[in-house]
Z-matrix of the N, CA and C atoms (Angstrom, degrees):
N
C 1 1.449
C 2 1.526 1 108.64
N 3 1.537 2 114.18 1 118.49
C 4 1.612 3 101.51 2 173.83
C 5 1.423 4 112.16 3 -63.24
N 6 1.415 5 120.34 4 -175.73
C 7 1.142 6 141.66 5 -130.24
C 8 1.969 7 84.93 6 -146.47
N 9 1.406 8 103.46 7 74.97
C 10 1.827 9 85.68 8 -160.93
C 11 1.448 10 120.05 9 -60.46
N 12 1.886 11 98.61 10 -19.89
C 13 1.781 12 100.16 11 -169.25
C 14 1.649 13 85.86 12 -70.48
N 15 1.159 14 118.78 13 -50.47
C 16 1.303 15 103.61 14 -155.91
C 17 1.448 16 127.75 15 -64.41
N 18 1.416 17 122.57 16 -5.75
C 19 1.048 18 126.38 17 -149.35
C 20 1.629 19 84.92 18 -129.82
N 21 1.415 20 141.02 19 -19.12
C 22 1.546 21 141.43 20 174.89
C 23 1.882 22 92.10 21 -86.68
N 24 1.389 23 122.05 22 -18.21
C 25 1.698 24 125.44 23 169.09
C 26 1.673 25 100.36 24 -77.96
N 27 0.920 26 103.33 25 -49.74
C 28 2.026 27 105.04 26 175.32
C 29 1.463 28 115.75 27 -42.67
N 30 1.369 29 94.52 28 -63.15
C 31 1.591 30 112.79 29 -175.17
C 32 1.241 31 110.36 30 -54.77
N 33 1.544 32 118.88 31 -46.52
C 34 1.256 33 121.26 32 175.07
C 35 1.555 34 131.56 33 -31.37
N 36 1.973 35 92.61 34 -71.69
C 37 1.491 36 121.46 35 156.31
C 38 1.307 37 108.99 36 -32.32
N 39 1.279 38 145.07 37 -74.53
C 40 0.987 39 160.04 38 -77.41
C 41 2.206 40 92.13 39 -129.72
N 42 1.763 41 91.15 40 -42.42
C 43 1.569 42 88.25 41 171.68
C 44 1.155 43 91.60 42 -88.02
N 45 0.878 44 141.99 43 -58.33
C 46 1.904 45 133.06 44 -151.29
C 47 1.438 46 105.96 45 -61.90
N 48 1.903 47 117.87 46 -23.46
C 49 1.452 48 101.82 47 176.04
C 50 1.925 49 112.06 48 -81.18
N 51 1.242 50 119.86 49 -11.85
C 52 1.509 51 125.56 50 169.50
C 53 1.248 52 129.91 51 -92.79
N 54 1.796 53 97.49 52 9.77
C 55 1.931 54 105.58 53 165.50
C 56 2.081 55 90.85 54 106.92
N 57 0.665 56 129.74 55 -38.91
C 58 1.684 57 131.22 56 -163.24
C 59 1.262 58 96.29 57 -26.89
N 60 1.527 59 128.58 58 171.65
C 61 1.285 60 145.09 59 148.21
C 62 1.640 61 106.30 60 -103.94
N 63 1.076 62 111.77 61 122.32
C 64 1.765 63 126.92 62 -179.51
C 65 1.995 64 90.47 63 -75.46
N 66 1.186 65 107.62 64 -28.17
C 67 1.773 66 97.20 65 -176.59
C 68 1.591 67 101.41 66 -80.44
N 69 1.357 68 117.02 67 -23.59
C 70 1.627 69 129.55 68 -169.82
C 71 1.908 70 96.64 69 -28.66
N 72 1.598 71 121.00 70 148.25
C 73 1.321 72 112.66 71 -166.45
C 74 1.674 73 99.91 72 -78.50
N 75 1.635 74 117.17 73 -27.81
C 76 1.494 75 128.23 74 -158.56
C 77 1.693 76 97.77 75 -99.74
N 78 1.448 77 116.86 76 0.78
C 79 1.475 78 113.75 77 -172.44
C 80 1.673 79 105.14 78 -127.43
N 81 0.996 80 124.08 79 -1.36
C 82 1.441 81 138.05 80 168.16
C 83 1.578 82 114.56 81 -47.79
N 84 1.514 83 103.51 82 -58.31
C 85 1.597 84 82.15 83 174.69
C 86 1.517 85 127.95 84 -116.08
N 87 1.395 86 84.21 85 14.18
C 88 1.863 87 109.56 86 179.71
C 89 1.819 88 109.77 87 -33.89
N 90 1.394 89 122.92 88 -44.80
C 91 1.524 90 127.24 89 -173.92
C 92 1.374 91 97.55 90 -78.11
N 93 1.302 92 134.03 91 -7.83
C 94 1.528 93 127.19 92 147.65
C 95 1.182 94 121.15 93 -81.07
N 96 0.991 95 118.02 94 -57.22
C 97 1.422 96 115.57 95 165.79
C 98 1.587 97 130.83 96 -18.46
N 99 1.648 98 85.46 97 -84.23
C 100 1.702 99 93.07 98 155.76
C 101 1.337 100 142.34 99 -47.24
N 102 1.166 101 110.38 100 -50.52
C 103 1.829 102 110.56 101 155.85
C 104 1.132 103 116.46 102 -43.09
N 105 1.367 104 125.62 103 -50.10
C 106 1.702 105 117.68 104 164.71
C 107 1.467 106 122.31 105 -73.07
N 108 1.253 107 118.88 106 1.28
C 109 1.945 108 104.51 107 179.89
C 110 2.013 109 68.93 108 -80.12
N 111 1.408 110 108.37 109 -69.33
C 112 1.378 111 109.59 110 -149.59
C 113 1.729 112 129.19 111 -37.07
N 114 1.263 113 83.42 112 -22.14
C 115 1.395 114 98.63 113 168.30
C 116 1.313 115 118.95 114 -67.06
N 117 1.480 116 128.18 115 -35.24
C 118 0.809 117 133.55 116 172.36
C 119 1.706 118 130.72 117 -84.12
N 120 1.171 119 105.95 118 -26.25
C 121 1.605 120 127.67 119 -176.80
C 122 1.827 121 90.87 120 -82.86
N 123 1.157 122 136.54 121 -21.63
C 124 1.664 123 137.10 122 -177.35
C 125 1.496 124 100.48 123 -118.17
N 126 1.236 125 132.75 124 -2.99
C 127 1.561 126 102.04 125 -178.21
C 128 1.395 127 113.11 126 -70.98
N 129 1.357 128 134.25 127 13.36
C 130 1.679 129 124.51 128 168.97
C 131 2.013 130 95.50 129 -73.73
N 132 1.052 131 145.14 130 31.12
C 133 1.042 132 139.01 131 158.63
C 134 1.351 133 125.07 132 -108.52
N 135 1.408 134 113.77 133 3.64
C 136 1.447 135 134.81 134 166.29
C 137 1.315 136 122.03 135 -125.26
N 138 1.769 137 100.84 136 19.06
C 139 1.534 138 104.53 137 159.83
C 140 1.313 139 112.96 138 -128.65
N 141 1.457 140 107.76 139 -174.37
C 142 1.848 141 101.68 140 -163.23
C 143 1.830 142 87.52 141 -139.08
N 144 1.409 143 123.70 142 146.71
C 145 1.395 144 124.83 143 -160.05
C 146 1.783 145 85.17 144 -96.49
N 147 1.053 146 118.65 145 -15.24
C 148 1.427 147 101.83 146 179.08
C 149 1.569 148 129.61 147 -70.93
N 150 1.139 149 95.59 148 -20.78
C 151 2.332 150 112.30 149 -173.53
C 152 1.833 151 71.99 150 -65.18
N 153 1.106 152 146.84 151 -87.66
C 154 1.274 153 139.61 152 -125.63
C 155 1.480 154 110.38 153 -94.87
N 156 1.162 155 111.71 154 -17.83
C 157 1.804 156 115.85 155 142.74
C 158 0.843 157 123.88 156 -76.64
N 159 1.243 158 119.55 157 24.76
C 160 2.216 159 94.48 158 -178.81
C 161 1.655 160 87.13 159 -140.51
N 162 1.463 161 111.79 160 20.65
C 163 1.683 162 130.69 161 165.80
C 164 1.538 163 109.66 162 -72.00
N 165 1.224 164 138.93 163 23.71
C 166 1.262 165 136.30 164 -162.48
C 167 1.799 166 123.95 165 -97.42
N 168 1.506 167 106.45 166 157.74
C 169 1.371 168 106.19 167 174.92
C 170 1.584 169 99.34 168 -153.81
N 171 1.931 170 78.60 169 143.36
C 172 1.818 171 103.32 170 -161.17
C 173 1.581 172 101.94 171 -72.43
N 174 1.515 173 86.48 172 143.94
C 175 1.910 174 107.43 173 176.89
C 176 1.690 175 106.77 174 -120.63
N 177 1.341 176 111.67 175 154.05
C 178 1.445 177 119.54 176 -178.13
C 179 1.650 178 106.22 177 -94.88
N 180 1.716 179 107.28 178 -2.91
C 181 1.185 180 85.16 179 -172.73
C 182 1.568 181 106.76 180 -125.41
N 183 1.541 182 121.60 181 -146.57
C 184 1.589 183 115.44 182 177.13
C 185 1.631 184 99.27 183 -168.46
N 186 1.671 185 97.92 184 69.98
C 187 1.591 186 109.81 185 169.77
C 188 1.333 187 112.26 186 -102.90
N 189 1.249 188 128.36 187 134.67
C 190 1.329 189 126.15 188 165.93
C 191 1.433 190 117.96 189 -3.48
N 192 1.487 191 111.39 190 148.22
C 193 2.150 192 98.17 191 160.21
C 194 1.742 193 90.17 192 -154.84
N 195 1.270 194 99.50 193 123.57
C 196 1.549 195 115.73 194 177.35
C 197 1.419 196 116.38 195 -107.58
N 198 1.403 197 114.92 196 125.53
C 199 1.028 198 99.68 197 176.36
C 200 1.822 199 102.50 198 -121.54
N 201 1.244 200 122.97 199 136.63
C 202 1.663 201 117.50 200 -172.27
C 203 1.206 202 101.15 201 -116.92
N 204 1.712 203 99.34 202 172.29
C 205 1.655 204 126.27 203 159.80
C 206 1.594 205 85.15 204 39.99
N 207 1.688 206 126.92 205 69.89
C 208 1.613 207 115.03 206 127.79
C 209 1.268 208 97.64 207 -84.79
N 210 1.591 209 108.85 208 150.68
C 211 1.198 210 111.47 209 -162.60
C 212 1.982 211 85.15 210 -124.36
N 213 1.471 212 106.18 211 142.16
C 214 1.210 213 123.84 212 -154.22
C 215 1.557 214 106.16 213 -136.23
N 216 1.358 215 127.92 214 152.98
C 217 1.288 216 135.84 215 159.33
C 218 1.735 217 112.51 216 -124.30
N 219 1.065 218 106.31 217 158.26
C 220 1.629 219 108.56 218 174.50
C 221 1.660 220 105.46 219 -151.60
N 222 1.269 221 91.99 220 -173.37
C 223 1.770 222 105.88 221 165.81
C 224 1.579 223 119.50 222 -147.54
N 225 1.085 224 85.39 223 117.99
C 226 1.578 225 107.14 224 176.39
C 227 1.424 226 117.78 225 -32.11
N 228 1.311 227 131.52 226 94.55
C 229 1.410 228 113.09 227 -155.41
C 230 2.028 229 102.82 228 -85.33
N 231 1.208 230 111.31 229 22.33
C 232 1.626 231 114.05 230 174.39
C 233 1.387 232 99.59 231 -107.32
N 234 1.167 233 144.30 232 -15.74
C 235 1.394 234 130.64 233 156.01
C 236 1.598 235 106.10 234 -151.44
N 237 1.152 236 142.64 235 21.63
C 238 1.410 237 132.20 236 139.39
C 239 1.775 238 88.36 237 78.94
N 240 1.777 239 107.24 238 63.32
C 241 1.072 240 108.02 239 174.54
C 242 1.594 241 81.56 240 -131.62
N 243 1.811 242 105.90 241 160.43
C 244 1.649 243 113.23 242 164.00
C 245 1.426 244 103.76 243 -49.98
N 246 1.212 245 106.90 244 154.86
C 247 1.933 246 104.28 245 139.29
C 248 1.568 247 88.48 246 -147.36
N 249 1.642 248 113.68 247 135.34
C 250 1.343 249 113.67 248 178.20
C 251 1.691 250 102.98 249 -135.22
N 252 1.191 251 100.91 250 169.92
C 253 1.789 252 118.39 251 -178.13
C 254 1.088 253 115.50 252 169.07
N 255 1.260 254 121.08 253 -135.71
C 256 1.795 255 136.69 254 -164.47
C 257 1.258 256 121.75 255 -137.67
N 258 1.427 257 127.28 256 128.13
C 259 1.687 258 135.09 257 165.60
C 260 1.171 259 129.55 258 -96.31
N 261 1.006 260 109.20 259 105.75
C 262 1.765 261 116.50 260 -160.82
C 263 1.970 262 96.65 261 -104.82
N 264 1.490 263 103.98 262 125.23
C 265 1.618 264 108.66 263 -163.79
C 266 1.505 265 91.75 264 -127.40
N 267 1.224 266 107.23 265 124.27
C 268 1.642 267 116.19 266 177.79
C 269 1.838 268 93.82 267 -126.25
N 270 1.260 269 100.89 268 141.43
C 271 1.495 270 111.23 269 175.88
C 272 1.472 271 127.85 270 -165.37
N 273 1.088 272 112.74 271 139.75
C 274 1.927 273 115.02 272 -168.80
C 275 1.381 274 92.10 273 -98.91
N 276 1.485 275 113.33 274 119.06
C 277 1.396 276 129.12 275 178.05
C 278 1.954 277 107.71 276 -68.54
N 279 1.300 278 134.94 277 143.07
C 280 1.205 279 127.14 278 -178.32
C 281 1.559 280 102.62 279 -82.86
N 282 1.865 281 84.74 280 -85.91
C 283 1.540 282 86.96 281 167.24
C 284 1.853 283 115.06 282 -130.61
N 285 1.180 284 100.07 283 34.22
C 286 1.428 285 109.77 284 -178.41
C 287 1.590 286 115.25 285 -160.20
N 288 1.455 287 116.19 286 147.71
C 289 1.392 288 112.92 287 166.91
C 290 1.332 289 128.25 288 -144.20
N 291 1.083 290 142.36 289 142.44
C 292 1.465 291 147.64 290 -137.01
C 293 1.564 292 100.86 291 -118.24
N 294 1.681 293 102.81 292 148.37
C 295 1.631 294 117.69 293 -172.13
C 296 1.502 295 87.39 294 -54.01
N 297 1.803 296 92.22 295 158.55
C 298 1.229 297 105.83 296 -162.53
C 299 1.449 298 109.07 297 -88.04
N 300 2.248 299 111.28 298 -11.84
C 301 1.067 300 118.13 299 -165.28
C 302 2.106 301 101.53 300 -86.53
N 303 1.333 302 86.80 301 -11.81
C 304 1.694 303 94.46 302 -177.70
C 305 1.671 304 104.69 303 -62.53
N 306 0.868 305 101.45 304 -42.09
C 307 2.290 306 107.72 305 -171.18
C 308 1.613 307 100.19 306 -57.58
N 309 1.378 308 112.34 307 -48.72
C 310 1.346 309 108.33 308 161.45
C 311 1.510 310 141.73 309 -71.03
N 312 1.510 311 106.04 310 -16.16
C 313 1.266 312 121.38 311 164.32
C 314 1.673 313 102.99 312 -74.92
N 315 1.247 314 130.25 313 0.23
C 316 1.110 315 126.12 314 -165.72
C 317 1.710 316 107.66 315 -110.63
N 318 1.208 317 104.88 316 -62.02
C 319 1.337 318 108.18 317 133.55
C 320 0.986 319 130.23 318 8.90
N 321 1.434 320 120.93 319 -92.69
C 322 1.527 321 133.25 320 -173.75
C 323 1.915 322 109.56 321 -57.24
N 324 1.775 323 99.02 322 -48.96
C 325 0.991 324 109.75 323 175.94
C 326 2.031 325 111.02 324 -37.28
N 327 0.980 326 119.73 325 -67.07
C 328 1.252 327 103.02 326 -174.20
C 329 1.850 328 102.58 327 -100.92
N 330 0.881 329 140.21 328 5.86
C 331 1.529 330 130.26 329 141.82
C 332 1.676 331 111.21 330 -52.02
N 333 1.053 332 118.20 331 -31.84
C 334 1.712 333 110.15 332 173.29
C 335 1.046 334 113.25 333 -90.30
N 336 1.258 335 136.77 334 32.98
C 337 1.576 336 131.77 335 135.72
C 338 1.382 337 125.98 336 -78.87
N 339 1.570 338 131.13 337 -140.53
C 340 1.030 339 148.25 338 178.97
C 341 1.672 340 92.00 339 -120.84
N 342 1.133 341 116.88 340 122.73
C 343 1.803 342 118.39 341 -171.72
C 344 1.486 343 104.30 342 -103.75
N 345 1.077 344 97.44 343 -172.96
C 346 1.790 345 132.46 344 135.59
C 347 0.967 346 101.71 345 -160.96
N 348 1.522 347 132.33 346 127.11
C 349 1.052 348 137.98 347 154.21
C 350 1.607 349 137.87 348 -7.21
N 351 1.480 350 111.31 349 -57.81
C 352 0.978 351 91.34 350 -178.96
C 353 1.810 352 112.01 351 -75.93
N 354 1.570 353 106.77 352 -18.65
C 355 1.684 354 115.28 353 178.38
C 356 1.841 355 97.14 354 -41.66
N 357 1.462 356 103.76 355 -52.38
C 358 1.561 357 100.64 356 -167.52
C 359 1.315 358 101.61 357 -84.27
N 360 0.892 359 148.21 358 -30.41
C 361 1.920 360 126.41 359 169.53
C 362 1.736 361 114.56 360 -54.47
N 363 1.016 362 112.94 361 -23.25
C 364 1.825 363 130.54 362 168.72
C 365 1.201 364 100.11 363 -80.61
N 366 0.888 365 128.69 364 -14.45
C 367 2.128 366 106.00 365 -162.59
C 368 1.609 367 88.05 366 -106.68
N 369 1.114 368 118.53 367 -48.48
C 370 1.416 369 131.40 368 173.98
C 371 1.481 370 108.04 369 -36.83
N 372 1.156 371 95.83 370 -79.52
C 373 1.972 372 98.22 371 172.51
C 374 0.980 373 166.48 372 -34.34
N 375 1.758 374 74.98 373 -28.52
C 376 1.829 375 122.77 374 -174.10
C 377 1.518 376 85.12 375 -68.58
N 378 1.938 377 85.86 376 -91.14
C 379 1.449 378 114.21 377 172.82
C 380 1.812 379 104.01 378 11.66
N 381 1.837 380 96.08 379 -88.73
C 382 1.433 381 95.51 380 -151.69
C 383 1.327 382 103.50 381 -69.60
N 384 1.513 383 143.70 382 -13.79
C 385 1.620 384 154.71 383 167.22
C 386 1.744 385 103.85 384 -42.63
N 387 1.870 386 80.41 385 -55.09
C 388 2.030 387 79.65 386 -171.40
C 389 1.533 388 102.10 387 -88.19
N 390 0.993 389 128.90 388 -26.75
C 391 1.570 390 123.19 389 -175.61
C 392 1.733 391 133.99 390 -67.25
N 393 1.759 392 90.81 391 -33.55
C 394 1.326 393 114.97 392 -145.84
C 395 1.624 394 95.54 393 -111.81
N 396 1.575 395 96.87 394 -31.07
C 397 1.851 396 97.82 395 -174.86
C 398 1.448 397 107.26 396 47.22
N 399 1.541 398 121.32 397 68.97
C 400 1.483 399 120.13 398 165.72
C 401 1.455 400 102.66 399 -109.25
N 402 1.531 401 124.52 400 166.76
C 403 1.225 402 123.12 401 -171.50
C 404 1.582 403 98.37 402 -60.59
N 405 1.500 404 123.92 403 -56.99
C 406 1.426 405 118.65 404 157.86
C 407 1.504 406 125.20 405 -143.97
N 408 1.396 407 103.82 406 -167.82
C 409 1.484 408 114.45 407 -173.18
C 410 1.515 409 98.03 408 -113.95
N 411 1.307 410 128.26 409 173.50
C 412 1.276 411 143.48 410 135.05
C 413 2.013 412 112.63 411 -154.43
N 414 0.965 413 96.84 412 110.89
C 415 1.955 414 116.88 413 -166.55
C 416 1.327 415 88.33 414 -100.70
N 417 1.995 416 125.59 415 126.62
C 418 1.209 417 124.97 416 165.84
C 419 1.835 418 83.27 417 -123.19
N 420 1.858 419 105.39 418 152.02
C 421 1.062 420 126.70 419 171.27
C 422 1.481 421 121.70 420 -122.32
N 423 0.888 422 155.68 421 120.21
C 424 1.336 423 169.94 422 -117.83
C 425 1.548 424 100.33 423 -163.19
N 426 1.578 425 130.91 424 114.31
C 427 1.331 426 114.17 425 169.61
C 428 1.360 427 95.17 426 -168.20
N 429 1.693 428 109.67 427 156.02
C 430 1.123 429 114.41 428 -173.09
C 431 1.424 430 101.40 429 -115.15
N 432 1.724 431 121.97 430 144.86
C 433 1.369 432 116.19 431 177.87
C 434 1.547 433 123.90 432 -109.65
N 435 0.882 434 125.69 433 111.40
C 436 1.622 435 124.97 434 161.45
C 437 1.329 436 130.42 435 -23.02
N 438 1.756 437 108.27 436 -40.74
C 439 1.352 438 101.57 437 -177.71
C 440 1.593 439 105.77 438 -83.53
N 441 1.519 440 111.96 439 -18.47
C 442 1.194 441 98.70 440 170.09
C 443 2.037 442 121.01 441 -93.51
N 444 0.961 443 110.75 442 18.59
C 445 1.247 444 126.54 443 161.09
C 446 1.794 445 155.95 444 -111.43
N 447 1.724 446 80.57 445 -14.15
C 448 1.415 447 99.58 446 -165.11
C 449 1.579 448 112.21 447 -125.69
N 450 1.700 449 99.47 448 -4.95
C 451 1.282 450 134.18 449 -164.71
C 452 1.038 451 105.90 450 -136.70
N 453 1.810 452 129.30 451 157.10
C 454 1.654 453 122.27 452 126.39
C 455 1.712 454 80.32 453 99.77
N 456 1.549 455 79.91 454 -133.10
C 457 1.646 456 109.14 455 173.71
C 458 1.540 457 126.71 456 -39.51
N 459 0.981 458 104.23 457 -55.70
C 460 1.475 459 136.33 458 -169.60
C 461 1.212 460 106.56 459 68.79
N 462 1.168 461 159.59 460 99.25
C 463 1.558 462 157.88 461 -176.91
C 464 1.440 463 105.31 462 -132.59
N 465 1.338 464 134.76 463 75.82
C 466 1.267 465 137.27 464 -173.50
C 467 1.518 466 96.38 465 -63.31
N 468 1.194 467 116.26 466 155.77
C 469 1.508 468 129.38 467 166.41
C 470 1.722 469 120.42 468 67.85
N 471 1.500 470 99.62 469 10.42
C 472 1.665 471 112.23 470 -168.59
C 473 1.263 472 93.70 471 -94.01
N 474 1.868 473 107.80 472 137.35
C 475 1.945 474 93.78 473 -178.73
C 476 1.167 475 82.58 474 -133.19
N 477 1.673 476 120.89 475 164.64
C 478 1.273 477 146.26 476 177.66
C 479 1.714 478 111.61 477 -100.65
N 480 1.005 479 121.47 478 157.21
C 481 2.060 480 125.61 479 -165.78
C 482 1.393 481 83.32 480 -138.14
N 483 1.456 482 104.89 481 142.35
C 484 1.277 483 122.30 482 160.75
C 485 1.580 484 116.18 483 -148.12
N 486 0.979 485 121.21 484 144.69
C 487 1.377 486 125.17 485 -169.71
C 488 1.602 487 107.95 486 -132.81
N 489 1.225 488 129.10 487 155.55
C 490 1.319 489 137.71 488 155.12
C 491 1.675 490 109.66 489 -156.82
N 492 1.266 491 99.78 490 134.99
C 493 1.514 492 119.98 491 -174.50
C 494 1.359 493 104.01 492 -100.62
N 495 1.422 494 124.45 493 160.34
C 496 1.721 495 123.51 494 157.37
C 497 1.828 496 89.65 495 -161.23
N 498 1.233 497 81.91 496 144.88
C 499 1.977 498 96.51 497 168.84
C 500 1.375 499 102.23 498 94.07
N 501 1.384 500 104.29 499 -127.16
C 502 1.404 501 108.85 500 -169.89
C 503 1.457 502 108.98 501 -115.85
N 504 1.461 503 115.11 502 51.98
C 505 1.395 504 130.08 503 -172.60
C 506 1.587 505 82.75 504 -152.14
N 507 1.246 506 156.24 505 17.76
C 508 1.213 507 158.44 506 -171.64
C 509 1.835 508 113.55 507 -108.21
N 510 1.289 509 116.28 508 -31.12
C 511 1.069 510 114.31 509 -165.31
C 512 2.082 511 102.31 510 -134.76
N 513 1.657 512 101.53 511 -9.25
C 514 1.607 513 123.00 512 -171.19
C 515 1.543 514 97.28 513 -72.18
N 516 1.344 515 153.40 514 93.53
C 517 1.091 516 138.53 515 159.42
C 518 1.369 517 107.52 516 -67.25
N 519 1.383 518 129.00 517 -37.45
C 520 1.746 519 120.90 518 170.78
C 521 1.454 520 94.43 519 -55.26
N 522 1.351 521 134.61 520 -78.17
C 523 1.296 522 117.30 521 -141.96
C 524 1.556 523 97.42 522 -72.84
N 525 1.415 524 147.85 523 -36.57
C 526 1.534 525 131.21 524 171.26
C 527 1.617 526 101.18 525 -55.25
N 528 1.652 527 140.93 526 -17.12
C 529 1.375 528 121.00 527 -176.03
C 530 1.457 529 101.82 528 -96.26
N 531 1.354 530 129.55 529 7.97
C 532 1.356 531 127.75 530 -178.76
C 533 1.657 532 104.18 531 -100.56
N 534 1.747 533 109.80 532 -34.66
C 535 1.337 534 109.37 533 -156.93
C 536 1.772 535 89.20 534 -75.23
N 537 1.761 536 104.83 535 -42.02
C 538 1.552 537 97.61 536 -174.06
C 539 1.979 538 114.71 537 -61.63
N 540 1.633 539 124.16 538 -30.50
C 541 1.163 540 101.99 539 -171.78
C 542 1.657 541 103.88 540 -77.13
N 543 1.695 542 118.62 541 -19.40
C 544 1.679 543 119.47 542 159.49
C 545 1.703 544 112.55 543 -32.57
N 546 1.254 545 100.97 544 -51.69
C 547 1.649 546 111.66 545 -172.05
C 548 1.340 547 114.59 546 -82.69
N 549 1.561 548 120.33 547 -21.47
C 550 1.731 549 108.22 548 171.40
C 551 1.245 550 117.44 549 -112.18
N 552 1.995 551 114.94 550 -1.30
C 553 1.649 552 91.93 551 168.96
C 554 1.652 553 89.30 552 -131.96
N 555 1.240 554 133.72 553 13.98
C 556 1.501 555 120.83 554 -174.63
C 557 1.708 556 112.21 555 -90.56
């Protein structure tokens, strides 16, 4: 939960150290403002990925289940820039499998922190590895970053891949090269 005084005192600082006028008519209530996006862009730190994993119903069998293109935002927790894209969740059910809207509830869950990318392609994986108990996971991330676009470098349209495997998708390069051509021509 932010800390709103403290963080509408940040904002404050924060214009007055780049010249702003705090009386300015369009900057007046801006350190409210902001305290509330932020609140919202971090509340995955007052949730737990397990309430929406442990939503499940038993299967007899253990076929693949893909779920693609959730489409996600975060913030760069090295300079508090977006980086947004897609979570592509492939997984071999053991003996159970979970709503399909939960993987994306999971998602969000740690996309509303302060990231790095690859931190959130791991937490994701974990998550549904320890939650979900499927034979395995394989989590692909797709995202584009701001700080490396809008900043720095500038490389508009340059995206970063991240992958993490667990189970028996960990060591399978056939079955991770099947789940990825699932994800770029299915």
């Amino acid at each position: 939960m932010v800390d709103k005084i403290k963080a509408e005192k940040a904002i404050e600082m924060f214009l007055e150290a780049i010249g702003e006028d705090l009386n300015r008519e369009g900057i007046k209530d801006t350190p409210k403002r902001v305290a509330k996006m932020y609140e919202e862009l971090t509340s995955g730190y007052s949730l737990n990925a397990k309430e929406p994993l442990s939503k499940v119903f038993s299967v007899n069998h253990s076929d693949l289940v893909l779920v693609k293109d959730i489409n996600f935002h975060s913030l760069c927790e090295h300079h508090l820039l977006p980086f947004m894209g897609n979570v592509h969740i492939a997984y071999i059910p053991n003996t159970q499998v979970v709503g399909l809207s939960k993987l994306a509830r999971t998602v969000e869950i740690y996309a509303r922190r302060l990231q790095l990318q690859e931190q959130l392609t791991n937490q994701i994986a974990d998550s549904i590895y320890e939650y979900l108990k499927p034979k395995g996971v394989f989590v692909v991330v797709s995202a584009e970053h701001t700080c490396m676009t809008m900043r720095g470098i500038k490389k508009v349209g340059s995206k970063t891949l991240s992958y993490s495997s667990k189970g028996v998708f960990k060591d399978n390069y056939q079955l991770q090269k099947n789940v990825l051509d699932l994800i770029n021509n299915g």
